[in-house]
C-alpha beads as a LAMMPS data file, in Angstrom:
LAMMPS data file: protein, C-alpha beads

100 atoms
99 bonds

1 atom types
1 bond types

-500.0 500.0 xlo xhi
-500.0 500.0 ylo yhi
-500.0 500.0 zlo zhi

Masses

1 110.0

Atoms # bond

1 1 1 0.000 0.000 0.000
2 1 1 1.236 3.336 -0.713
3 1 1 2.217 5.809 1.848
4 1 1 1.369 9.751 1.620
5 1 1 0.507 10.663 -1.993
6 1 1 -0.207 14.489 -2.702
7 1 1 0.087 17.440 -3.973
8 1 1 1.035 20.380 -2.149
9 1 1 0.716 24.159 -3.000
10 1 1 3.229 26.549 -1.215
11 1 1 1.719 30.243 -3.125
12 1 1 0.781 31.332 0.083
13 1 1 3.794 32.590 2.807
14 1 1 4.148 30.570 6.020
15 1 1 1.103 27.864 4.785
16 1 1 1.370 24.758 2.680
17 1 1 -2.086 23.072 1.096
18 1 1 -1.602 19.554 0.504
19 1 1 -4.517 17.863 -1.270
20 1 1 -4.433 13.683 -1.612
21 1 1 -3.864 10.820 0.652
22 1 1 -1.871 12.520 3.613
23 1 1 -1.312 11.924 7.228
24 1 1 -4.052 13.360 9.607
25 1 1 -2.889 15.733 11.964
26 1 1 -3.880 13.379 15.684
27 1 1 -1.405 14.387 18.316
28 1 1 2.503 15.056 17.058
29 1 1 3.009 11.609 15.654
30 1 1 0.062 12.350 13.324
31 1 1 1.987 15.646 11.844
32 1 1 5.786 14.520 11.611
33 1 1 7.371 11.432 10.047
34 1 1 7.192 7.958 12.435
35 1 1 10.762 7.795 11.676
36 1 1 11.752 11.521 13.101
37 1 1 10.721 11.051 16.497
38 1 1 12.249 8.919 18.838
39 1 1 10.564 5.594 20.559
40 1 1 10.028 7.497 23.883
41 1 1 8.251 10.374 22.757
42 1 1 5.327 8.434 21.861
43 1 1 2.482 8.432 23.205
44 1 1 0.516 5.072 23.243
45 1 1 -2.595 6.627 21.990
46 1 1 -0.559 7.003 18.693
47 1 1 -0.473 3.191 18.056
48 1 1 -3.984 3.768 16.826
49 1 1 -4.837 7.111 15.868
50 1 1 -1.325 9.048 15.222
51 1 1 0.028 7.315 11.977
52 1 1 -3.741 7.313 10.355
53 1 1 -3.574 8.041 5.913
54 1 1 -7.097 9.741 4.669
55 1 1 -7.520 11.644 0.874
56 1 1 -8.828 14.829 1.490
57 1 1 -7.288 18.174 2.021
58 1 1 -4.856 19.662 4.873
59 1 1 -3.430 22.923 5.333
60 1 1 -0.409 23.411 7.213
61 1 1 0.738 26.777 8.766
62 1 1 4.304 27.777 10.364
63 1 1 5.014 31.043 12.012
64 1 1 7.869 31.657 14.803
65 1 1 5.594 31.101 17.626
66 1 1 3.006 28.784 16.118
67 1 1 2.107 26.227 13.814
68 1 1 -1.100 24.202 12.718
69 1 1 -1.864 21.577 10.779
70 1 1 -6.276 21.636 9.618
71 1 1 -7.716 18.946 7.665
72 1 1 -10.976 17.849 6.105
73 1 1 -10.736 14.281 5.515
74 1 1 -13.048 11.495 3.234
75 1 1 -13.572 9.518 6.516
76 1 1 -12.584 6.190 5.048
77 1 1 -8.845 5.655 5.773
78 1 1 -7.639 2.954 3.940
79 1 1 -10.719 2.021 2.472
80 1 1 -12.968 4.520 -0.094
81 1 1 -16.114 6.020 1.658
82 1 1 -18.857 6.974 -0.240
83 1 1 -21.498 8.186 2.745
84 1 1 -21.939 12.296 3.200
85 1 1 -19.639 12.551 6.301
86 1 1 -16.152 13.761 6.590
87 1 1 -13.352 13.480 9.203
88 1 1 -12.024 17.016 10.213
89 1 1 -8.996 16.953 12.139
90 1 1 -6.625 20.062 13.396
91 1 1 -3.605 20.381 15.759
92 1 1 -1.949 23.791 17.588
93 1 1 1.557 24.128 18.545
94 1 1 2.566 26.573 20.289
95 1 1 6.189 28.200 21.292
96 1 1 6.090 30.626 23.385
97 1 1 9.943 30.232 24.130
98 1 1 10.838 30.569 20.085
99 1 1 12.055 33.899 20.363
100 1 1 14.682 33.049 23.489

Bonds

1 1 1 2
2 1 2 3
3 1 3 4
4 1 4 5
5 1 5 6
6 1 6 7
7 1 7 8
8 1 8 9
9 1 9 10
10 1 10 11
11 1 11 12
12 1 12 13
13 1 13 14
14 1 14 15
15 1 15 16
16 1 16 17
17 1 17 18
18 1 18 19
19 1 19 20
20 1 20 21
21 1 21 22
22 1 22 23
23 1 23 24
24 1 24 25
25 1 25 26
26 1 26 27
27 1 27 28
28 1 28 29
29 1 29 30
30 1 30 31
31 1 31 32
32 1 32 33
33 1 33 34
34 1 34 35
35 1 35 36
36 1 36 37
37 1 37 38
38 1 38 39
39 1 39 40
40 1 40 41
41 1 41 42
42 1 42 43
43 1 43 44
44 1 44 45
45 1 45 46
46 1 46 47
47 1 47 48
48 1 48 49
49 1 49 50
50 1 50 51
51 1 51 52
52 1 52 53
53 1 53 54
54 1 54 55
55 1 55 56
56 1 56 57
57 1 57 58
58 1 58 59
59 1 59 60
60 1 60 61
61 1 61 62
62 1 62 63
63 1 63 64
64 1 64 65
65 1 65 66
66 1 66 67
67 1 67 68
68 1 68 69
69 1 69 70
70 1 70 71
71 1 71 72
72 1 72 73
73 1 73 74
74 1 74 75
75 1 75 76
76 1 76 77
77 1 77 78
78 1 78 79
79 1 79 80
80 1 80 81
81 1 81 82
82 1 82 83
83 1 83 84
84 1 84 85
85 1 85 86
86 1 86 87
87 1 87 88
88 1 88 89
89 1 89 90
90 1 90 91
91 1 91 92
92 1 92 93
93 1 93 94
94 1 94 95
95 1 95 96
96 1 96 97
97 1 97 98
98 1 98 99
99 1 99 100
């Protein structure tokens, strides 16, 4: 199966849009790579919702003291879902020590 296939827009300053079959943003593992962070800063929860693949569209924001990651999502993860409801998923980071 493949991994994260997209296509991401970068017109905009600080934001990416990525449209296709990305990761959901659900807790940190769900917005960086499983292979950047190491085994003891996951959480357990992540085992089952952090490294989740969904089409639909995310956009992704980075400023000095914040960044986000917003998605609306098909629903169906690895299978296609063809009901009326969509996943929406969004994280906030915030640094408050970014400018130390």
């Amino acid at each position: 199966m493949m991994g994260d296939v997209y296509v991401a827009i970068n017109k905009i300053p600080h934001h990416k849009i990525y449209m296709g079959r990305t990761r959901m943003p659900i807790g940190i593992e769900g917005s960086a790579s499983p292979y950047g962070l190491l085994f003891t800063d996951r959480a357990q929860i992540a085992r089952q919702f952090g490294n989740v693949r969904d089409t639909g569209i995310k956009m992704a924001g980075t400023y000095k003291y914040m960044d986000y990651y917003m998605g609306v999502y098909n629903g169906g993860r690895s299978n296609p879902d063809n009901n009326t409801s969509l996943d929406v998923s969004s994280w906030l980071e915030l640094k408050p020590f970014a400018g130390k």
